[in-house]
C-alpha positions in Angstrom: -15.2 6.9 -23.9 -12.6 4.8 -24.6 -8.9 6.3 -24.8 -6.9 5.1 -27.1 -3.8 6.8 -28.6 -1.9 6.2 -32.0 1.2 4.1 -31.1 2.3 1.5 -33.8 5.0 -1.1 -33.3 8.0 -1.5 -35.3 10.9 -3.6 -35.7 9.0 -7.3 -35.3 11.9 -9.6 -36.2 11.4 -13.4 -35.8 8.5 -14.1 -33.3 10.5 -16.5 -30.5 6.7 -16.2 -28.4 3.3 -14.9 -29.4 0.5 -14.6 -27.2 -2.0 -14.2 -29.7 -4.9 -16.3 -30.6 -4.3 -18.6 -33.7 -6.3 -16.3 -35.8 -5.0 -13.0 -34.3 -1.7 -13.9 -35.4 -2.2 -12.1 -38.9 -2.8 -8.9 -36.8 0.6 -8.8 -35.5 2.7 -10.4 -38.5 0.8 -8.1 -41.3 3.1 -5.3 -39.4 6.2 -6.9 -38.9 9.3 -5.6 -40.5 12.8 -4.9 -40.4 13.3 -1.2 -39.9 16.3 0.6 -38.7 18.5 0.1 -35.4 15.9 1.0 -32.7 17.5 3.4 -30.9 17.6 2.6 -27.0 18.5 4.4 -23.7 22.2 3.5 -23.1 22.9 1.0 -20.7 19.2 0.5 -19.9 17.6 -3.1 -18.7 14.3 -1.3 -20.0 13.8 0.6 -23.0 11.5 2.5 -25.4 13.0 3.3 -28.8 13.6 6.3 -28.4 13.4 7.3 -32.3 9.7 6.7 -32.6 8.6 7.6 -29.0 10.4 10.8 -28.3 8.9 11.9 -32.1 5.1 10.6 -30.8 5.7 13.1 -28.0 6.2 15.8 -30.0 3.5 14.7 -33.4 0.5 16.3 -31.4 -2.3 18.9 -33.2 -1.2 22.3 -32.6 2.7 21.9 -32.0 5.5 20.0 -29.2 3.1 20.1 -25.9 4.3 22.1 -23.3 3.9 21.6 -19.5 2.6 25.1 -18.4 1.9 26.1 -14.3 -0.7 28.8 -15.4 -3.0 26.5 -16.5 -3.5 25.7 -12.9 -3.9 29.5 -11.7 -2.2 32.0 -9.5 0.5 29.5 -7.0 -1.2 29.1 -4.1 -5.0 29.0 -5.5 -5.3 25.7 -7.4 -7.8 23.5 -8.5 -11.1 24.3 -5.6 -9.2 27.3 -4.9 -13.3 29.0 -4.7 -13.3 27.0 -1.2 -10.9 29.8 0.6 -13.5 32.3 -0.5 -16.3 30.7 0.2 -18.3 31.6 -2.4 -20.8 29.3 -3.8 -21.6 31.3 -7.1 -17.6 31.3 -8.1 -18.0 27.5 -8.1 -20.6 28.1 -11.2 -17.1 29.5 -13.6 -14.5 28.6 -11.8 -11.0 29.0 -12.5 -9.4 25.8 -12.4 -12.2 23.3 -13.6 -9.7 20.1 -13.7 -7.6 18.8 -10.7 -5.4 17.1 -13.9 -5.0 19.6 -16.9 -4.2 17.7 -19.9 -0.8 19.0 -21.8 -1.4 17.3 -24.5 -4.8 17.0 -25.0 -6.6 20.0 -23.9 -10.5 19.6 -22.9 -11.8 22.8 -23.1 -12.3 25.0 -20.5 -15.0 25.7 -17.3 -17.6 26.4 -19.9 -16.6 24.1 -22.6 -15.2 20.9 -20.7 -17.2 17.9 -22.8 -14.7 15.9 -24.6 -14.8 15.4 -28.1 -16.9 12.3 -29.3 -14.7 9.6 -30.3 -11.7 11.6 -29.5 -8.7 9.6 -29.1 -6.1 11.1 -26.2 -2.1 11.9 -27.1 -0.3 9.7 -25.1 3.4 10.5 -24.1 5.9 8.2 -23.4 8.6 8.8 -20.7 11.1 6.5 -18.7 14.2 6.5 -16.4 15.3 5.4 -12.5 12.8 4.9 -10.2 14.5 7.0 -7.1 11.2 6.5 -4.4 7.9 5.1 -4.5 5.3 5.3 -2.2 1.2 5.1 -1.6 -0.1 8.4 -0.5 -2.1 9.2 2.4 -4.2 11.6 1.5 -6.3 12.3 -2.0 -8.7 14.2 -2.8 -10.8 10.9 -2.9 -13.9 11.4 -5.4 -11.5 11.4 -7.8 -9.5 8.7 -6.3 -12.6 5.8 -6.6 -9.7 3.2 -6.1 -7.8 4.4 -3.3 -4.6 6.6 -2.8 -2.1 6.8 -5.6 0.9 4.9 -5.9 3.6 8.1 -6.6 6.4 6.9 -8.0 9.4 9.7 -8.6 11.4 8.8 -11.5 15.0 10.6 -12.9 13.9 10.6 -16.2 15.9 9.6 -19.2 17.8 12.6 -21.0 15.4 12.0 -24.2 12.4 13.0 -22.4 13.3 15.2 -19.5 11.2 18.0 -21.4 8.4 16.6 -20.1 9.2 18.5 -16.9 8.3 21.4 -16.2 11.9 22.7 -14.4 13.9 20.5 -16.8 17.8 22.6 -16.3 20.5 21.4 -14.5 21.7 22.9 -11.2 23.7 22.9 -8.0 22.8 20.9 -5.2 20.7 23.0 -3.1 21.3 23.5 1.0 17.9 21.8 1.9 14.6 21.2 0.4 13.7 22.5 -2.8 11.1 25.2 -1.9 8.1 25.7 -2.3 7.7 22.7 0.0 4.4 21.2 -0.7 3.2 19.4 2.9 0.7 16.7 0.8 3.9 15.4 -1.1 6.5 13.2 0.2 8.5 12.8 -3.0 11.9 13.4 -3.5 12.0 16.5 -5.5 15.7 16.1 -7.3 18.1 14.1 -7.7 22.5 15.0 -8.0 25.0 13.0 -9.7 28.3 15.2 -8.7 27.2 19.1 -8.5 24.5 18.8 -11.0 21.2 18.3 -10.1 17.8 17.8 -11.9 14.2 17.5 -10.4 12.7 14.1 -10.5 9.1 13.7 -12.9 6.0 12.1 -11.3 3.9 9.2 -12.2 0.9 8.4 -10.3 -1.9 5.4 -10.4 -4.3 4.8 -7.9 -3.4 1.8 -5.7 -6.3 -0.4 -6.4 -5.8 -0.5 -9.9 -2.3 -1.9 -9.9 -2.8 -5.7 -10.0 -3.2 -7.3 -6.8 -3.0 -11.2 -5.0 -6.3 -12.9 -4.0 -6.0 -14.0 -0.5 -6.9 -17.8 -0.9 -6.9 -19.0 2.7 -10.3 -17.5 3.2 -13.9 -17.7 1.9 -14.9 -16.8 0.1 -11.2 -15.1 -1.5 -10.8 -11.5 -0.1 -8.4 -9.1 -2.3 -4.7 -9.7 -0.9 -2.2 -7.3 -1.4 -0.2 -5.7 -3.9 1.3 -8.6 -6.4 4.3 -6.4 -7.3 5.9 -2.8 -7.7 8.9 -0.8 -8.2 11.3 0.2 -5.8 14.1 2.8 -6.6 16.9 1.7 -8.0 14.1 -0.1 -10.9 14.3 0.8 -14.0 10.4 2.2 -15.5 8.6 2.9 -18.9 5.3 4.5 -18.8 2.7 5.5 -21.7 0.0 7.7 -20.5 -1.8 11.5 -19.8 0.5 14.2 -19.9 -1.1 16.5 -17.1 -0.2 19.1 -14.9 -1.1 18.5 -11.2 -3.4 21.3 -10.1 -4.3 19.8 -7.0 -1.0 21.1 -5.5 -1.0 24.6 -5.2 2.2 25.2 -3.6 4.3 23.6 -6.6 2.8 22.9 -10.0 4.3 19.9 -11.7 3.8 17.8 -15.0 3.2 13.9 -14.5 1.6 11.0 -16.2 -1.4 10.5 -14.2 -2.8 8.2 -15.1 -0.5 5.4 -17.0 -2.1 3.5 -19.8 0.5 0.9 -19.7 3.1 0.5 -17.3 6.5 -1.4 -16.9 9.1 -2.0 -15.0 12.4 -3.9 -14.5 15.3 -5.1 -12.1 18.6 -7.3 -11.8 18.1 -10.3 -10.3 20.1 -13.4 -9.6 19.2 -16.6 -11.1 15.9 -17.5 -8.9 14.5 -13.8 -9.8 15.2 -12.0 -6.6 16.5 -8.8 -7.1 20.4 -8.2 -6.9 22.8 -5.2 -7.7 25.2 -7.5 -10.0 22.7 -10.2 -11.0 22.9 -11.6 -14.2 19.1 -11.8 -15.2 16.8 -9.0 -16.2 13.6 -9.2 -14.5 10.2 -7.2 -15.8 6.8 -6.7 -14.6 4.6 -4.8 -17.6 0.8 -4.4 -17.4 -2.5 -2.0 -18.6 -4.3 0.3 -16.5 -8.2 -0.7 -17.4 -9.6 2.7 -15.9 -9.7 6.2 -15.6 -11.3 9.0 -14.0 -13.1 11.2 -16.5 -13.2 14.3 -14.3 -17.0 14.5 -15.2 -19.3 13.4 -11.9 -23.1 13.0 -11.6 -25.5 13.3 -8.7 -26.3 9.7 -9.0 -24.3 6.4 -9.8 -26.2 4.7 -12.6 -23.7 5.5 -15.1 -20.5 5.7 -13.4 -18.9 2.6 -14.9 -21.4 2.1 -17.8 -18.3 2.1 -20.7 -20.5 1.6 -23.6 -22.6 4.7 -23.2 -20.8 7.6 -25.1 -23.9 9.5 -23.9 -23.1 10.0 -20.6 -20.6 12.3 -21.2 -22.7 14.7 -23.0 -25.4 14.3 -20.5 -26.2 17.8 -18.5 -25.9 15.5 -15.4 -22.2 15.5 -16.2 -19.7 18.4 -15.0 -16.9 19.2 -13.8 -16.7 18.9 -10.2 -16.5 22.6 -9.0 -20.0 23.1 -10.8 -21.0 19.7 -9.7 -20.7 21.2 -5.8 -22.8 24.0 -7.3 -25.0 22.0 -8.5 -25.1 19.3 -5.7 -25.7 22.6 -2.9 -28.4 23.7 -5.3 -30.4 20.5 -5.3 -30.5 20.1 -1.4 -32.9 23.0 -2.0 -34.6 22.6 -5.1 -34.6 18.4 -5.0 -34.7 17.5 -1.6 -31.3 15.9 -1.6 -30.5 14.4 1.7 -26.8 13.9 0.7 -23.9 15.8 -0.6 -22.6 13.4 -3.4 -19.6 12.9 -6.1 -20.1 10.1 -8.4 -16.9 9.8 -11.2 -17.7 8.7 -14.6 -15.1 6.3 -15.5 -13.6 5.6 -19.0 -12.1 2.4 -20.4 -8.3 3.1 -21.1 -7.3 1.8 -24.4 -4.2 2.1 -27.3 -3.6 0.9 -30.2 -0.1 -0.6 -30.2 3.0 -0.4 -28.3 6.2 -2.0 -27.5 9.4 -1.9 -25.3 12.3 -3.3 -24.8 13.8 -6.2 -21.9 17.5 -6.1 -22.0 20.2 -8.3 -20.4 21.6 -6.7 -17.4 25.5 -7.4 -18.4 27.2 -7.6 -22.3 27.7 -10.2 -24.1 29.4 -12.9 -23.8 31.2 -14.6 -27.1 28.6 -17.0 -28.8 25.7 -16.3 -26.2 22.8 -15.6 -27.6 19.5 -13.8 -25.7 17.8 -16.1 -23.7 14.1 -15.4 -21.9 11.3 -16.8 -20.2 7.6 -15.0 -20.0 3.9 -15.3 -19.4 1.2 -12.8 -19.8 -2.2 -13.0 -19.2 -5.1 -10.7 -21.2 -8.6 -10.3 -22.2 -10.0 -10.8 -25.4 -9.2 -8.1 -28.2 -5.7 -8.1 -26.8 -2.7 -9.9 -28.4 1.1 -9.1 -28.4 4.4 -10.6 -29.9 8.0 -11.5 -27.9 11.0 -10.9 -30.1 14.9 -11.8 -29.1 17.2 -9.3 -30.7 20.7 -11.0 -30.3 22.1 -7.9 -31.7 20.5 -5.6 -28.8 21.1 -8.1 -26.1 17.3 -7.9 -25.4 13.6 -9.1 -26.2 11.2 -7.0 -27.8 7.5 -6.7 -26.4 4.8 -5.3 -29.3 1.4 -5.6 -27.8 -1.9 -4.7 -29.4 -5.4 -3.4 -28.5 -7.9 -4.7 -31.3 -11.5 -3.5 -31.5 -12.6 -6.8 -29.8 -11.6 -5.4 -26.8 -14.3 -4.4 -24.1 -13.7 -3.6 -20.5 -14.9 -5.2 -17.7 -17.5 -3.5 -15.8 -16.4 -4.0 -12.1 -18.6 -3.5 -9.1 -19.3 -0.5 -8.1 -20.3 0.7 -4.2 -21.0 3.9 -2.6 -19.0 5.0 0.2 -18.9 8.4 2.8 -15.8 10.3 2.8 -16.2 12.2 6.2 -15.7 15.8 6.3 -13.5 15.1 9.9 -11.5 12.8 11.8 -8.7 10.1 10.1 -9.7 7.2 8.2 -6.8 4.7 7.4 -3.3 5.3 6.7 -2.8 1.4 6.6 -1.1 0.6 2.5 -1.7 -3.3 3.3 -5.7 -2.7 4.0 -7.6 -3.2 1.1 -10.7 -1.6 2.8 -8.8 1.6 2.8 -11.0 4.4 1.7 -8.4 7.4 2.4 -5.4 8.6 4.6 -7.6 11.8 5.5 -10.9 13.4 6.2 -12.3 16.3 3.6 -10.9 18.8 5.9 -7.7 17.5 6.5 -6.7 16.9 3.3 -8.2 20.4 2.1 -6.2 22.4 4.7 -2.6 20.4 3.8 -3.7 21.6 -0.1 -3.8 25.2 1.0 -1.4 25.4 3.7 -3.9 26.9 6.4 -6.6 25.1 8.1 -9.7 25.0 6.2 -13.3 23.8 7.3 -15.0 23.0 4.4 -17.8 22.1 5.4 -18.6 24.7 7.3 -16.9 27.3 3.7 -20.1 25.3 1.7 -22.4 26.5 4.7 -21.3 30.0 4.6 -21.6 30.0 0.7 -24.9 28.8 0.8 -27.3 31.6 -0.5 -31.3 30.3 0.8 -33.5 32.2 2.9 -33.5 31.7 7.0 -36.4 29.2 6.8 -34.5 26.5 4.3 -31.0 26.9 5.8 -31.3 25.1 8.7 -32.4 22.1 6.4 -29.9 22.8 4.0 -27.1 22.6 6.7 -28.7 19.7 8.3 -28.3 17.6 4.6 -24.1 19.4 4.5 -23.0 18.1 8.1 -23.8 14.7 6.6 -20.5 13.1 5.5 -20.7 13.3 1.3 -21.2 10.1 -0.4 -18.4 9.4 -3.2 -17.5 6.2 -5.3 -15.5 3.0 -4.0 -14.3 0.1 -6.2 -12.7 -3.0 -4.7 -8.4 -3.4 -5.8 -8.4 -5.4 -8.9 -7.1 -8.8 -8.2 -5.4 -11.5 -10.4 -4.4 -14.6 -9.9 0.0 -14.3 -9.3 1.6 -17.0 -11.9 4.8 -19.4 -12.7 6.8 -18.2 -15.3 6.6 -21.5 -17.8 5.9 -19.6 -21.0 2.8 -19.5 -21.8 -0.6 -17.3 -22.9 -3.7 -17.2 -21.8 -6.8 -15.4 -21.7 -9.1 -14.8 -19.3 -11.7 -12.4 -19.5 -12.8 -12.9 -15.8 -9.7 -10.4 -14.8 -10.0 -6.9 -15.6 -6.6 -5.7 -16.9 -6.1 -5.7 -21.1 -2.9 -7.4 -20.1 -0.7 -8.0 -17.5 2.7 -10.3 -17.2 5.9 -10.8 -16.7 9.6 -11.2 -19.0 12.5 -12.4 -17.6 16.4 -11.8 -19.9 19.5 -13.3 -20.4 22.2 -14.1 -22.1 22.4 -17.9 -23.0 25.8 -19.8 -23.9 24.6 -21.8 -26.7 21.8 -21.3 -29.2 21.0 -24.7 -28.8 17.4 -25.4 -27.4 16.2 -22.0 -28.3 
């Protein structure tokens, strides 16, 4: 099921860089026009226009989306909220179906949850200050097949601060914003004076942000991460619109997952990052998966992207009635394992495009300068524009049908109901910063055995329940995929494609403001 949403680029002036394929070239330049002053976020480094993507947040079926908490329940319930109860049958309808409600792009409900064939998710667009960014130590990890998010709190621009849920002003509060919710770490708000505003959250999981391969070894193991923001950065995401139900003590809106990410920095001269540099540096790339929030009892299909089937299959459910389902066949199959297999879906858009501005104005006669290199599969081309006018270059990328995903390995992995695992960012092996219990009793606020909730649940006459609990106390099985690893690049200003990497692009664009147009 691939996602793509309906984003079209505008604005192409001269191409100073293409990295297209000769023949692809007619793809981008069949669009290219000269439209009206895009209108950017003032001051920015890195900028969407905000006249076409602040109108795409609000063009979606059925009216303006609207982050809503009660889509998530009663405050302190939540997504699994049938676990406190312990009542197995509850998990049949339950309440909250999806850890990550859709805003924009509603799936149904607990008895309608099968997405639309060929649907085509609403993306919305959001950027701003990066103010703290940080890998997570605990996830609910069968939906986190790729590790522990990377949570990065942003003070969003004023164009598309109604994208949070708490979006008004106020005074700088004594301590804390309360509800405190123990599994987040964020900062919650931000205060420039007396007026304060709560931060938005974007979350991927770590393993699919792009990472080094470690060469000294053989053969190559996955290194660690190639690059991310810090706060002070300047980010642009494209993505899901969801509300976090998976955090019952305060119900917020994010983008979770991004489909495309970028972000951006001063630096001096050699790239490094520095408060008064004179170079704009950027880091921009697609996020090739997502977690359909449909699971099977068995892993055949988990990352098989061309079967639409799989989503209409009857194998396929939400997770609450996937438990049900999984506590049902220990009786009726002879399951010896508890187990939560994720169907992935390919991400995928159409066509977007941002902006990479010089970090200071203009001087007289300078003209914008840059230096870039991307690297994508096939199906994916894109155009680099210099607006002297703007003081910045223009990135339009697009996502042809030519495009397939990679299919990456898939392994099966426990995720034990006790004990810690790894809190470690740097280790690649990292399956979670928590046991099942522990991260289910942080959720909640009160310590929860879960295990031993699914036990009590469990509705089988004395002679099968011993067996039944015998198959619980093992530790479930979920998914695991390896970080996605690329190989890091100089910046000499060139294309290329490889279809051995699994990202539908990733690079790098680096600004400035030039003295003389001469050798452009």
């Amino acid at each position: 099921m691939s996602q793509r949403s309906r984003l079209k680029p505008k604005h192409l002036r001269r191409p100073e860089a293409l990295f297209v394929l000769p023949l692809q070239i007619l793809v981008i330049a069949s669009g290219a026009c000269a439209g009206p002053t895009p209108q950017l976020t003032e001051g920015a480094i890195l900028s969407f226009d905000e006249s076409e993507t602040v109108t795409s947040n609000h063009q979606v079926p059925g009216g303006r989306p609207l982050p809503n908490p009660a889509v998530c329940g009663q405050v302190g319930t939540a997504f699994m909220g049938e676990f406190k109860d312990a009542d197995k049958n509850a998990l049949q309808n339950p309440k909250v179906p999806f850890e990550w409600a859709d805003i924009a792009d509603p799936i149904g409900s607990a008895t309608n949850f099968r997405p639309r064939r060929g649907r085509r998710p609403h993306y919305m667009y959001a950027s701003g200050q990066v103010v703290a960014a940080q890998i997570g130590q605990r996830d609910v990890m069968f939906a986190h097949p790729f590790g522990t998010d990377l949570s990065i709190d942003v003070n969003l621009d004023p164009a598309y601060r109604e994208l949070l849920v708490h979006s008004e002003m106020f005074p700088p509060p004594s301590g804390p914003m309360v509800p405190v919710d123990p599994t987040r770490s964020e900062v919650d708000h931000v205060c420039v004076g007396q007026q304060c505003i709560r931060t938005f959250h974007v979350e991927l999981e770590r393993g699919l942000w792009p990472h080094t391969w470690e060469t000294s070894s053989r053969p190559w193991q996955v290194g660690a991460l190639w690059f991310r923001p810090v706060p002070g950065d300047r980010i642009a995401v494209v993505g899901n619109y969801i509300m976090d139900c998976g955090h019952p003590a305060d119900y917020t809106s994010e983008i979770h997952p991004p489909a495309v990410l970028a972000f951006a920095y001063v630096a001096d001269d050699d790239g490094e990052r520095l408060a008064t540099g004179t170079k704009t540096v950027s880091y921009a790339f697609a996020n090739p998966y997502r977690v359909s929030q449909l699971y099977q009892s068995e892993n055949r299909f988990v990352n098989d992207f061309a079967n639409e089937e799989r989503f209409q299959s009857d194998d396929s459910r939400p997770f609450p009635q996937h438990l049900y389902q999984e506590i049902e066949g220990v009786d009726i199959r002879g399951s010896q394992h508890l187990a939560a297999h994720a169907l992935l879906e390919a991400v995928g858009f159409e066509s977007l495009s941002w902006y990479v501005c010089a970090p200071t104005a203009r001087p007289p006669s300078a003209v914008i300068a840059f230096k870039w290199k991307f690297v994508a599969r096939t199906g994916v081309v894109g155009i680099v524009t210099p607006d002297d006018a703007l003081g910045c270059a223009h990135v339009a990328v697009v996502m042809t049908s030519d495009y397939r995903p990679l299919r990456v390995p898939h392994f099966d992995t426990t995720w034990p109901w006790n004990g810690r695992v790894c809190n470690d960012e740097n280790d690649t092996k990292c399956v979670s910063g928590g046991s099942i219990n522990d991260g289910a009793s942080l959720t909640f606020g009160q310590a929860i055995d879960v295990r031993t909730k699914i036990k009590e649940g469990v509705n089988a006459g004395p002679a099968s329940n011993v067996a039944i609990h015998a198959v619980i106390d093992r530790d479930p099985i979920v998914d695991r995929y390896n970080p996605l690893a690329v190989n890091p690049f100089t910046v000499n200003g060139s294309f290329f494609e490889s279809d051995i990497q699994p990202f539908p692009f990733y690079g790098t664009v680096q600004v400035w403001w030039r003295l003389s147009a001469r050798g452009r």
